[in-house]
C-alpha positions in Angstrom: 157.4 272.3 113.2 160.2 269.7 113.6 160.0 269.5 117.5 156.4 269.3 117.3 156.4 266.2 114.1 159.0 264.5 116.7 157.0 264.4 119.0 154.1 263.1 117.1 156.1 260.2 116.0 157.1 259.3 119.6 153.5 259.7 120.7 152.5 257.3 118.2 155.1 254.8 118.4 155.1 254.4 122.1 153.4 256.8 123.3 150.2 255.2 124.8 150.2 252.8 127.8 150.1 248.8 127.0 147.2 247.2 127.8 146.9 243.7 129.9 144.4 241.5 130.3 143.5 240.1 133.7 143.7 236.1 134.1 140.5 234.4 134.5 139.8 231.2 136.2 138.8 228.2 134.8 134.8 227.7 135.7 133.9 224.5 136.9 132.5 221.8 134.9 128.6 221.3 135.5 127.8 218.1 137.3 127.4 215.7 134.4 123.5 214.1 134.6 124.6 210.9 135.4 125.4 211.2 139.0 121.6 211.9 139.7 120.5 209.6 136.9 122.5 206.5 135.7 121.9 205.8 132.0 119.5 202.9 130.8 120.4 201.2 128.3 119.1 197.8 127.1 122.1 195.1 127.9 124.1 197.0 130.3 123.5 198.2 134.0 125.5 201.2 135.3 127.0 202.1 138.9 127.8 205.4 140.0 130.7 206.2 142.8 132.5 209.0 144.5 135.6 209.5 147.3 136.4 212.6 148.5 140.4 213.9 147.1 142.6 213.6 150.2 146.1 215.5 150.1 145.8 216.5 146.4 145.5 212.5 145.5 143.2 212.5 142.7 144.3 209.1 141.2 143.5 207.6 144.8 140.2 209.3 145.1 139.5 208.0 141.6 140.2 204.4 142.4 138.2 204.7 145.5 135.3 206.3 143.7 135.4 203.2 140.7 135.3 200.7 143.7 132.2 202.5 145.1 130.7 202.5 141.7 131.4 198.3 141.2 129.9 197.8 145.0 126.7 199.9 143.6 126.1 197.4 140.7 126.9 194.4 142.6 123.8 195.5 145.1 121.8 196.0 142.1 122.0 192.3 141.3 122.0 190.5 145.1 119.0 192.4 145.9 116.9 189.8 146.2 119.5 187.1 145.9 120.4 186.2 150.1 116.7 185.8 150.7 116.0 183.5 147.8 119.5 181.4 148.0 118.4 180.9 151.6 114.8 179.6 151.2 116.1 177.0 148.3 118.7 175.9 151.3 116.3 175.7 154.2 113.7 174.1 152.0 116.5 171.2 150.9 117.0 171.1 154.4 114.3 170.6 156.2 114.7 167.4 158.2 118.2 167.8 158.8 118.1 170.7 161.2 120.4 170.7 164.1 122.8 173.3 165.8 125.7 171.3 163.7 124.0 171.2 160.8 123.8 175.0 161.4 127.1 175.4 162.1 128.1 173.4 159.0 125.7 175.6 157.0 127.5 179.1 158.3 130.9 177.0 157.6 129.9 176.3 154.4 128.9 179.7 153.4 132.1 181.0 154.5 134.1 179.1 152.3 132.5 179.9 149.2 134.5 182.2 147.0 133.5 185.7 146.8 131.8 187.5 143.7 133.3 189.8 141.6 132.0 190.9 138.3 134.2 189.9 135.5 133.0 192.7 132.7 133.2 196.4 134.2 134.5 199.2 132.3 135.2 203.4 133.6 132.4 205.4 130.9 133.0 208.7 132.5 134.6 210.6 135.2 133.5 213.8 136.6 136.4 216.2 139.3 134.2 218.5 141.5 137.0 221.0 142.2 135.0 222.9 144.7 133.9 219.9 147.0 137.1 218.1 146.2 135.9 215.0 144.9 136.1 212.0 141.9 133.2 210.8 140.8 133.2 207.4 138.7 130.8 206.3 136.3 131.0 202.6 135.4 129.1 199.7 133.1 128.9 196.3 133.5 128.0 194.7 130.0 125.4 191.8 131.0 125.5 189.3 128.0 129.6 189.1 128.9 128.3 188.6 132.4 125.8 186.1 132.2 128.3 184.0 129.6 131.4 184.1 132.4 128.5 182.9 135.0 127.4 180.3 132.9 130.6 179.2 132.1 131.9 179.3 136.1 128.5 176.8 135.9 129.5 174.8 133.9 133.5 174.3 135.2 131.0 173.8 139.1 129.2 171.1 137.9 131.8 169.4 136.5 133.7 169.4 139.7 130.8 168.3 141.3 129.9 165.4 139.3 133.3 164.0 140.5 132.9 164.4 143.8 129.7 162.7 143.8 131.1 159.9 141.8 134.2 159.4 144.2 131.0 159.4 147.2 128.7 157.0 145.2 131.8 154.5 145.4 132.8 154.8 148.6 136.1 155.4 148.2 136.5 157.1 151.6 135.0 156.5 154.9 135.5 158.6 158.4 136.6 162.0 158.2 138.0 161.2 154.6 134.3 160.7 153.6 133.2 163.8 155.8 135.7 166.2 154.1 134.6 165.1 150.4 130.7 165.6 151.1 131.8 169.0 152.8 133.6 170.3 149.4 130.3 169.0 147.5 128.5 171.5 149.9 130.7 174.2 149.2 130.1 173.5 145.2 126.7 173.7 146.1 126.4 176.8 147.9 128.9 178.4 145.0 126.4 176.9 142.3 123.2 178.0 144.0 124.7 181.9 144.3 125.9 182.2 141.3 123.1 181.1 139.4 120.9 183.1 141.4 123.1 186.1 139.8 121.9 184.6 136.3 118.8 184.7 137.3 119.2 188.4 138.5 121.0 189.5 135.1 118.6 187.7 132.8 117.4 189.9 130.5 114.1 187.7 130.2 113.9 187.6 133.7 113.3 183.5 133.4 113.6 181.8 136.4 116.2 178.6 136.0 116.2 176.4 139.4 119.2 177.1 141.1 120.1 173.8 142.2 119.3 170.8 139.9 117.8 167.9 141.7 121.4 165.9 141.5 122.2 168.8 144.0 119.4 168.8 146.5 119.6 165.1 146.5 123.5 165.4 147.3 122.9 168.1 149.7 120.4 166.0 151.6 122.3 162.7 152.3 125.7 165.1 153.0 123.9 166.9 155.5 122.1 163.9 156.9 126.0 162.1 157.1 127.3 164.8 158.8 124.5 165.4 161.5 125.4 161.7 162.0 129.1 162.8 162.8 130.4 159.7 165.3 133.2 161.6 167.8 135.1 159.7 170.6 136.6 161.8 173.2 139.8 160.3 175.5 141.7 161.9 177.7 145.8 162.3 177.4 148.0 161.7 180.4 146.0 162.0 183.6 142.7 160.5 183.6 139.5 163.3 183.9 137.0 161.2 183.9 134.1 164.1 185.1 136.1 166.2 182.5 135.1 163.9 179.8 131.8 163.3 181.0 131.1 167.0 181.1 132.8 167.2 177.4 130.3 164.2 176.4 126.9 166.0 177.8 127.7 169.2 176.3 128.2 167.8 172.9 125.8 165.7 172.4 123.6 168.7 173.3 125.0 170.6 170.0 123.8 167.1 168.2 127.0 165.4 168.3 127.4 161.3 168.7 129.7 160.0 170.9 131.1 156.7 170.0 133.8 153.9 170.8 137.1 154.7 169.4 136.6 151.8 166.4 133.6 153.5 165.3 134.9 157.7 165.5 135.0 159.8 162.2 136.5 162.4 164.7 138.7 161.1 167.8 139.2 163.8 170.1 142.1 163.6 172.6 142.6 166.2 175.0 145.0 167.7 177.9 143.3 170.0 179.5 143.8 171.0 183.3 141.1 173.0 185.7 142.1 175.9 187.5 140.3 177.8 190.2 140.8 181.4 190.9 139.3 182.9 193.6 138.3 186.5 194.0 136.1 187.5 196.7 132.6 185.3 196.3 133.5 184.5 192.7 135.5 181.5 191.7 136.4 181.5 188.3 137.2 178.0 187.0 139.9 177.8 183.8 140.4 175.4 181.3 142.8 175.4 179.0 145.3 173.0 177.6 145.8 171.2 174.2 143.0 169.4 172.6 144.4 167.0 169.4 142.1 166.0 166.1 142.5 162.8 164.8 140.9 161.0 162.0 139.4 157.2 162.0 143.0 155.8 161.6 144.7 157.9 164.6 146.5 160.7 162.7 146.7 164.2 164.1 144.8 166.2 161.4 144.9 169.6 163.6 146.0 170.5 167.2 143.8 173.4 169.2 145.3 175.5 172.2 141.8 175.7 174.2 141.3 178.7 176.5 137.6 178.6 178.3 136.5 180.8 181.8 133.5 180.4 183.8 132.8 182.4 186.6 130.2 181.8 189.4 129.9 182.1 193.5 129.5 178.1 193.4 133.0 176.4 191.9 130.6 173.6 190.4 129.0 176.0 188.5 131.5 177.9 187.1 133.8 174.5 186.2 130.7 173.7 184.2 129.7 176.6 182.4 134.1 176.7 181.5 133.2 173.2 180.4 130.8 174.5 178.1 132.5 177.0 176.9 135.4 174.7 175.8 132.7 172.5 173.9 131.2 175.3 171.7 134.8 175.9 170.9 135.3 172.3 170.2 132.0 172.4 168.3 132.8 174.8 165.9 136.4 172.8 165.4 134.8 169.9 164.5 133.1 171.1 161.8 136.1 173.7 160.7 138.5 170.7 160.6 136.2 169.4 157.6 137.6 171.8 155.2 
């Protein structure tokens, strides 16, 4: 009775075998419904993004992702805006079309500052482990937007009304006068993109003219001065008077006056040499040397190592198709040098 009472008490105090539960993994989240279908919501717009994880770098992936998501609602708002910023241009433009006026218009463009929206902020986040990859939900508050636009208006025009103040007075002449009218472009252009945007953003979709008709008038007489750009070309050292000839012809082709040194916005000095290299029937003619910038009073404003080739069985030929290749790089200097 007492063996068997001992052993009852062992069989219950330890008797029966502990039991363990087996660990579980975690399930994946579902895919949240806004990375099929952004929200709408009345005074925002929202952007979706996503960038794969690489080398466990979640934070990385995540700040690729949120990038993605801000590109996605800045194409929301230029949609329409290249096509309707360049018809308002080419219709200011019309009689002042030339391939420097072109040239000047791509120049222009480029120096315009980028856009960036100023009111974006992260709403959710979503990790989908078994794909490896962030995704980035973001919302751009449009009233904040439209007031940092209008203000960024406001700060243009006041620059603008400067520059066209300084012009009306004729404070500058020669390239002086050319680089002032060129930053009034670039106001322009930066005016006429970013109101665009308003336009885009406005919640009552009203249309508000993107350049005033102080701009188009401006943009008119700059582009007309600078189609009338007045350039005098000289030669440095030994006297190439074919080379200069050829230089002339090809620029006045591109819509470029060439004029006595008295009357230049641009004088355009140069050192170039020719050399022929012959292979087989080809002769491949090489110009290169330095080619100085100066403005109407004779100061070196910008020096250019010039590099052209032209190839053809006739040496004629290819020294003047090297010739023309120098003067489209010349071309586009003239215009740079502006800025």
């Amino acid at each position: 009775m007492i063996i068997l009472a001992a052993m009852s008490l062992l069989v219950g105090c330890g008797g029966s075998p502990a039991v363990t539960s087996k660990p579980t993994k975690t399930p994946t989240l579902p895919a949240p419904v806004w990375l099929i279908q952004p929200p709408i919501e009345t005074g925002f717009l929202y952007g979706t993004g996503s960038a794969e994880v690489y080398a466990g770098d979640q934070a990385g992936a995540a700040a690729r992702a949120k990038d993605m998501a801000r590109l996605e609602l800045v194409k929301q708002i230029e949609v329409n805006i290249s096509g309707e910023l360049e018809q308002e241009i080419t219709e200011t433009l019309q009689n002042n079309k030339s391939e420097l006026t072109e040239r000047l218009r791509q120049s222009v463009k480029g120096k315009v500052t980028s856009f960036e929206l100023s009111h974006v902020m992260n709403v959710d986040s979503y990790f989908d482990e078994s794909n490896k990859q962030v995704s980035i939900l973001v919302r751009l508050d449009v009233n904040k937007e439209l007031q940092s636009l209008h203000s960024r208006i406001e700060v243009i025009d006041q620059r603008f009304a400067e520059v066209v103040t300084e012009f009306e007075n004729n404070e500058k002449q020669g390239m002086g006068l050319l680089r002032l009218v060129a930053s009034g472009l670039v106001l322009a252009e930066e005016r006429s993109g970013i109101q665009t945007r308003a336009n885009t953003l406005s919640p009552t979709r009203q249309h508000v003219d993107v350049l005033t008709p102080e701009y188009r008038d401006f943009m008119r007489k700059a582009y007309a001065l600078i189609g009338m750009l007045k350039v005098h070309i000289a030669a440095q050292g030994a006297d190439r008077n074919s080379l200069a000839a050829a230089l002339t012809a090809e620029l006045n082709n591109k819509g470029i006056n060439i004029s006595e040194a008295e009357q230049a916005d641009i004088r355009v000095e140069y050192d170039l040499s020719l050399n022929n290299v012959v292979q087989g029937e080809t002769t491949f003619v090489i110009t290169e040397g330095n080619v100085f910038l100066k403005d109407e009073q004779g100061r070196i404003v910008k020096t250019i190592q010039a590099k052209a080739k032209g190839a053809s069985a006739d040496v004629k030929e290819a020294e003047s198709r090297s010739i023309a290749k120098l003067s489209q790089q010349l071309g586009k200097e003239l215009v740079d040098v502006l800025f």
